[in-house]
N, C-alpha and C positions, 0 to 999 in steps of 0.2 A: 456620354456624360462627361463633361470638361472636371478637367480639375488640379489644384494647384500641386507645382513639383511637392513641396511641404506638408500635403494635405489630400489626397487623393484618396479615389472610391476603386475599387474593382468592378469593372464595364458590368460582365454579369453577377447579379447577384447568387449567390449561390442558395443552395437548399437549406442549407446549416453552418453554421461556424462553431466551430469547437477550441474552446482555449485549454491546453493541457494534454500533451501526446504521452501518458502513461498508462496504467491498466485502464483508466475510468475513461478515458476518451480514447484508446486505443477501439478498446471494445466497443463504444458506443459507432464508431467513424466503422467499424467493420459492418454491422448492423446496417448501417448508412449508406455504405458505400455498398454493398452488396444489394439495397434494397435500390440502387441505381438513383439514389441522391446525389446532388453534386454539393459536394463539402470541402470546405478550407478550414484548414487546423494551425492552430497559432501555438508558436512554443518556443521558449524564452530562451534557451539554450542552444550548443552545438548537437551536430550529428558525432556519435561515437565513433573511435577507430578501431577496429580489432585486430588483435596478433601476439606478438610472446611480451612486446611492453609491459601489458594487462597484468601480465606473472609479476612484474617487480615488484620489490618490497614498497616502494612509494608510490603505486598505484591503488593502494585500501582505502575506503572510505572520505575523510576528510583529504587524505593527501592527494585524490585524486584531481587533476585540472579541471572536472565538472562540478565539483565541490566548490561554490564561490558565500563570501560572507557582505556582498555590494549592498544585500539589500535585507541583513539580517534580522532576527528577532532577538529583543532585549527579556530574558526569560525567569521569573522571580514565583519561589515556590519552594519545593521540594529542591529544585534543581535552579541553579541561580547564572546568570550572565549571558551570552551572546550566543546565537545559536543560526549557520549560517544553513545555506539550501543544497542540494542537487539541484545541477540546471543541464537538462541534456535530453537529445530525443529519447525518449521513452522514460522521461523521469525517473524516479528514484527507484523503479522496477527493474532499471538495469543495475543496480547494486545487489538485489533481492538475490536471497536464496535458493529460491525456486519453491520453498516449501506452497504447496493448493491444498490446506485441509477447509474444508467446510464446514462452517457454521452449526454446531449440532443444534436438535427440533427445541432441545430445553433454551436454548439463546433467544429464544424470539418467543416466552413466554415471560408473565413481568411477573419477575421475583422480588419479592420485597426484599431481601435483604444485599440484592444490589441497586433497586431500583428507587426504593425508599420513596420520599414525597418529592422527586425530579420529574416527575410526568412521562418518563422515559417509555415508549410503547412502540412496538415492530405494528404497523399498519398491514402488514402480510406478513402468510405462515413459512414456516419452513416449506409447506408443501408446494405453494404457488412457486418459490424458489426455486426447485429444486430442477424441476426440466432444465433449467437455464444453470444451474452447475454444472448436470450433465453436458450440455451442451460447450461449455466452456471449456471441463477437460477434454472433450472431442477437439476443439479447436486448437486449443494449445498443448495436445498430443501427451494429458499427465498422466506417469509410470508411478501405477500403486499396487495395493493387495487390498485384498476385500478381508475384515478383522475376520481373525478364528472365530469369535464372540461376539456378534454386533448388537449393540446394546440401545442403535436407537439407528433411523433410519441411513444419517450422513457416515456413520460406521459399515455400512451393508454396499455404499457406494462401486459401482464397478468401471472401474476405470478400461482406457482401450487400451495404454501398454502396462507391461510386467514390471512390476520395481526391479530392478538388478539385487541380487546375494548382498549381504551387509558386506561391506566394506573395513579393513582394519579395527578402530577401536569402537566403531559401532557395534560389533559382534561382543563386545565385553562389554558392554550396556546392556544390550539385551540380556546377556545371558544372566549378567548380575542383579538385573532388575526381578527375570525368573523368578533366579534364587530364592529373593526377597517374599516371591508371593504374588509380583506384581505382572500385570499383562503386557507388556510390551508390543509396540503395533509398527509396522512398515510406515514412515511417512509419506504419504503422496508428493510427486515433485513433476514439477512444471521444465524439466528438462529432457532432454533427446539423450535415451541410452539406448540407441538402436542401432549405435555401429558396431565396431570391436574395437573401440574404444583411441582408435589412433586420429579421432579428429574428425577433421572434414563437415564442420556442422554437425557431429556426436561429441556426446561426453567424453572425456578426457580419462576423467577420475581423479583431477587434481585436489589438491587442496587447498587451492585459490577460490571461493567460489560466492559463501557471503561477503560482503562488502566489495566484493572487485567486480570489475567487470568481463564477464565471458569473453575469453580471449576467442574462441572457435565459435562463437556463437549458440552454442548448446543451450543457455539456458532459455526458455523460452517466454522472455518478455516480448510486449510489443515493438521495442525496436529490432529484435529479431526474427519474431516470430508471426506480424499481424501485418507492420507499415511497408514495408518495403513490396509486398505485395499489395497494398492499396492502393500505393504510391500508382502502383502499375497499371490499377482501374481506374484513376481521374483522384487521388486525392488531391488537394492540395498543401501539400504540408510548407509553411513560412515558418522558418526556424530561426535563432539566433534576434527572434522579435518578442519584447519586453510588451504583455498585457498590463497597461496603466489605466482604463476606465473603462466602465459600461456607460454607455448613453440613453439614457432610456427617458420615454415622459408618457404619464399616464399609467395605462397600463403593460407597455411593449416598450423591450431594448430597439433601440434602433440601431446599435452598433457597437463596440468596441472599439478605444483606441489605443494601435499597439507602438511601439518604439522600434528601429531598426537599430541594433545594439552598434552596429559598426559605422551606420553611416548617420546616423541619430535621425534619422526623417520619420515622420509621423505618418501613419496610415490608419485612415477606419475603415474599417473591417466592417461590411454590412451582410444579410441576410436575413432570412424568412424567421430563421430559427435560430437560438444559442445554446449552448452547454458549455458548463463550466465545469473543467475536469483536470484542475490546477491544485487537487489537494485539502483536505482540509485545513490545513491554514492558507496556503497560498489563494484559493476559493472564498473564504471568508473574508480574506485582507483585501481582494479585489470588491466583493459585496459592500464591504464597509467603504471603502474609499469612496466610493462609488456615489452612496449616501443612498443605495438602494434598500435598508432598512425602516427608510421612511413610508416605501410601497407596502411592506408587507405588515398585516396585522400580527405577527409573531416579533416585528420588529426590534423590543429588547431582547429577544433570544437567540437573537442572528450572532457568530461567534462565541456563544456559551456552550457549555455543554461536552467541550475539549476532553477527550482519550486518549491515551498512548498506553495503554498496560501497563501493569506492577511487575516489571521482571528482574530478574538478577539471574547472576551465571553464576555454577558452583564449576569451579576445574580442581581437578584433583591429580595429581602429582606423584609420580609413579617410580619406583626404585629404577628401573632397567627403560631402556626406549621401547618404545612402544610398537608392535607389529603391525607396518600400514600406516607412520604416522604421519606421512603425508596424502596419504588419501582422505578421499571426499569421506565425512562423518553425520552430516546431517542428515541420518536415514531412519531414526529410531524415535519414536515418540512414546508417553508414556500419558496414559488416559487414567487413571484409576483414580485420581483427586478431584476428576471435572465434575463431580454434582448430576450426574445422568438421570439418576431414580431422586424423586420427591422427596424421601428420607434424607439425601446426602446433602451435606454443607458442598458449594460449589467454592472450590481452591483454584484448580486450573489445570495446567499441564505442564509434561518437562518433555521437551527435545533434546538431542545430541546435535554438540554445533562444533563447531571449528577451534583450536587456538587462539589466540589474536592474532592478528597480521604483525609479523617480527617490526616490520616497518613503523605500524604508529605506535608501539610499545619504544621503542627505540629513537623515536620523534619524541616520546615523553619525559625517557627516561638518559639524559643527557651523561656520557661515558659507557653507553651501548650502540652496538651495530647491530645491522638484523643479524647475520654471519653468528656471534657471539649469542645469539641468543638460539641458536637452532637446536644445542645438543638441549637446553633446557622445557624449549616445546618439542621436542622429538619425546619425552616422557611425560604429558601433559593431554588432558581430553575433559570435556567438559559438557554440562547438561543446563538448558537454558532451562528458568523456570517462568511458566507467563502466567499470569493471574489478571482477571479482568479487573480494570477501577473504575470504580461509582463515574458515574454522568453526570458531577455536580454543575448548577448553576454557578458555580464559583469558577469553577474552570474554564480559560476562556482565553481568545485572543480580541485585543483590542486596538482602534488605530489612533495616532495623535493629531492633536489638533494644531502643532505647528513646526512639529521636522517632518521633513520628508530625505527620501534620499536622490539619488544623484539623475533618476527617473522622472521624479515630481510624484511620489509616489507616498502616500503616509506611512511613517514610520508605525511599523506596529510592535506590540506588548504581550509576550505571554503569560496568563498565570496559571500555575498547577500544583495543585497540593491530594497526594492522596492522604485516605480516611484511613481509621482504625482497622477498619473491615478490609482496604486493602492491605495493607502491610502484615497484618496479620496471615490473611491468604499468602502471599509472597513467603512469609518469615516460614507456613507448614512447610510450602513445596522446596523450599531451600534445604528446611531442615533429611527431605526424602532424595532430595538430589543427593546430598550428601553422603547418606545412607549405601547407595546405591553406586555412588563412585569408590566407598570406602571396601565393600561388597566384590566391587571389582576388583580390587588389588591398591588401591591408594594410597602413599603413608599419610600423605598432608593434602587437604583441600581448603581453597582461599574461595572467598564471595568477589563478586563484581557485579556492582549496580550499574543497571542502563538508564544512561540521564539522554537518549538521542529521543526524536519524535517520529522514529522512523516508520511505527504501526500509530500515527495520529490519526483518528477519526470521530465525527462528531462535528459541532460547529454551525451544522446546517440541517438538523436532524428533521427526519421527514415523522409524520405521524399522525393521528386524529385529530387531533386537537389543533386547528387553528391560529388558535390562541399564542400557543407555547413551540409549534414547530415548523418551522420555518418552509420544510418543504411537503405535499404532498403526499401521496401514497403511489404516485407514478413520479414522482422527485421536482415534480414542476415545482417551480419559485411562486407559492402562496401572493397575490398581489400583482404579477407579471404573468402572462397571459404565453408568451413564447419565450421564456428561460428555462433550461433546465439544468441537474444540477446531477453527476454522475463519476464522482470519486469520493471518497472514503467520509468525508464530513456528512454525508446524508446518512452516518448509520446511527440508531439511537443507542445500541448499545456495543461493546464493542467484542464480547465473548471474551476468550481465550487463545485464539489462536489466529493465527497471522493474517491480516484483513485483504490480502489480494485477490482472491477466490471470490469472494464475497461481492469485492468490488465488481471485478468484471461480470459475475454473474447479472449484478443488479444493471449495469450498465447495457448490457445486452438486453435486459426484461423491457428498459428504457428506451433503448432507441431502438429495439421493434415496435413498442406503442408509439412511438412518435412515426415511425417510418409507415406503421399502418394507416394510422390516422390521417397521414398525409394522402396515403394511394386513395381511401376512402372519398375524400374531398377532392381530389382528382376525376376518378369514376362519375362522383357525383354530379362535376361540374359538367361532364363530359354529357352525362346523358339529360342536361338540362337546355345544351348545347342542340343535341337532337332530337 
């Protein structure tokens, strides 16, 4: 097949192309690649570097060089101004925590008092899920405990490694939380504690861990844990290449076309099959450019429906430095607000998380260094509180009709405003964080709101209805016949608790039915053949 330097095809086609190398296409391409599909994976960013860099104060989050604002979102709501992306092999999961807790069975029943008149509905149970949770901690090898208490089946979960002993000021979480009455639970984590701790692809035990990137590679996202061995089966992974359209007519994409970021040359991207696993906003922005809402009969629903949880962090502020206080702390979770039994109002839950990175406090706060600020977080520990928020049709991202940015790419628009019902939620679990740090030994504890979109999901929500949901109940693209759609926007609801588990599980449920389907019309053709 000829074709122009500017414009060219890949000789063979492949079995699938997947835009977006993070949990949702990490997982869907293992599925794929394992089920002996030949697949090219598109992904907008660099390949990460690991080493003691990772540890600097200027490698957290926004400071990091994978953090780019080229092709931002202009964000008006709750939370107002520019709001830039992760661009890097394995997406924004290489920033991740490592927290894998699962979706508990009450998340995927429709409660009105989250659900309201949104149409918001799980087309599958927690049960059908659930092999394929299992099967994900298997994969990515998560260290948990099974609850004292299990109070519903994701509680009862058995994981294949041991969570490691609490850690420094987790161990005063816990115990404080006890005190209180309350149950305190091991957090399941998506990391490698199987060495003795001096490295070598095992846990460290540092307390670099959310927002940076795995200098040893322990945590076990897909740029560590899934690609690099795929890579080794035939994947194709084209990195540092900018997804700017879907091509499609009728009922079928015919292609993608992506951008080479350094040499700016235009490539479409063809295949049998697609998956779009760029994100709930990044997936939506692409659908809409695209003007693939015109295919589908859910059409105005296509980027509504936007999630990121109601959280806030209470840190609480400690006379003496703190035992451990640079040890890893995200090990403590605390269940007793989630709404488990039909009588309970569902709040949410509180984690134990880290300090801030000295570095972006210090990036904020101009006449600080990180240095100066060490002796004041070396007495400092804090508890995330996450409350689900409503699935309004108000929430949304949308694209314009006459900027674009530097790609040819529409500029898009977020908006998001929680309701009464979240903030509310948010304002209990704040008020029991508090409690609990105070409990611990605390003189003073300060709030801090999370304005980032780091658990966004939604936007592409799959479910019964036709009409209102954009994607199916196997995530296929309603109106397009070979799209799929397999990171965090296909969820309708978004729970409580950190959505990466979730995603890959679903992702995996996905591209085994796609990969079956495939051997079936293979077989099929085969014995039509003979």
């Amino acid at each position: 097949m000829s074709a122009s330097p500017s414009h060219r095809r890949f000789i063979r086609e492949p079995d699938a192309v997947i835009v977006g190398s993070g949990v949702g296409g990490g997982m869907a391409a293992h599925a794929l690649v394992g089920a002996g599909m030949n697949v090219v994976m598109i992904e907008r960013g660099r390949e990460v570097e690991r080493g003691e860099h990772n540890w600097a104060p200027d490698a957290a989050f926004e400071l990091s060089p994978h953090f780019s604002m080229e092709s931002h979102y202009r964000v008006r709501g709750t939370s107002r101004g520019r709001k830039g992306t992760f661009q890097c092999v394995g997406g924004p999961s290489v920033f991740y925590g490592g927290i894998a807790l699962r979706l508990r069975a009450r998340d995927f029943e429709r409660r009105a008092e989250i659900v309201g008149a949104t149409g918001a509905a799980w087309p599958i149970s927690y049960e059908e899920l659930e092999p394929y949770y299992g099967a994900v901690e298997g994969i990515l090898g998560v260290a948990g405990r099974t609850s004292r208490h299990p109070s519903d089946p994701a509680e009862a979960a058995v994981y294949p490694y041991r969570a490691p002993a609490l850690l420094g000021p987790a161990r005063l979480i816990r115990d404080a939380a006890a005190g209180l009455g309350l149950d305190p639970t091991h957090l399941p984590l998506a990391i490698d504690f199987r060495g003795d701790g001096a490295g070598n692809g095992s846990c460290v035990r540092c307390g670099t861990c959310d927002g940076y990137i795995c200098a040893v590679g322990a945590k076990r996202e897909p740029a560590a844990a899934i690609l690099p061995a795929l890579v080794g089966r035939g994947l194709k992974l084209v990195s540092n290449t900018v997804a700017v359209r879907i091509l499609w007519r009728g009922r079928r994409v015919a292609g993608v076309v992506g951008i080479d970021r350094r040499s700016g040359r235009r490539t479409v991207f063809t295949g049998k099959r697609y998956i779009l696993a760029g994100g709930a906003l990044g997936s939506a922005h692409l659908v809409l450019a695209s003007g693939l809402e015109c295919a589908s009969p859910a059409g105005d629903w296509i980027g509504r429906c936007l999630m990121r949880h109601c959280n806030i962090i209470t840190y609480g502020f400690f006379r003496r430095r703190l035992a451990g206080a640079d040890a890893f702390h995200k090990q403590v979770g605390i269940f007793d607000y989630y709404g488990l039994r039909e009588d309970e109002p569902q709040y949410g839950a509180l984690q134990s998380i880290h300090t801030p990175p000295p570095g972006l406090i210090a990036a904020r706060l101009p006449g600080f260094t990180p240095r100066s600020l060490d002796p004041v977080l070396a007495r400092c520990m804090g508890l995330l509180a996450m409350a689900e928020d409503e699935p309004r049709r108000e929430n949304r991202i949308e694209v314009s009709r006459t900027l674009s940015d530097r790609w040819g790419i529409p500029r898009a628009t977020i908006t998001h405003r929680y309701t009464r019902r979240d903030l509310a939620a948010r304002r209990h679990l704040a008020r029991v964080a508090g409690a609990v740090l105070r409990a611990a030994g605390a003189r003073v504890t300060v709030r801090l709101r999370i304005h980032t979109f780091s658990h966004a999901v939604g936007t592409l929500r799959m479910g019964p209805d036709p009409e209102t949901s954009p994607l199916d109940r196997w995530c296929r693209f309603r109106g397009v016949d070979n799209l799929w759609v397999t990171d965090g926007s296909f969820m309708p609801r978004s729970g409580a608790v950190n959505p990466s588990l979730t995603i890959a599980a679903n992702a995996l449920r996905v591209a085994n039915r796609i990969a079956g389907r495939a051997a079936k019309r293979v077989r099929a053709a085969a014995g039509s053949e003979a």
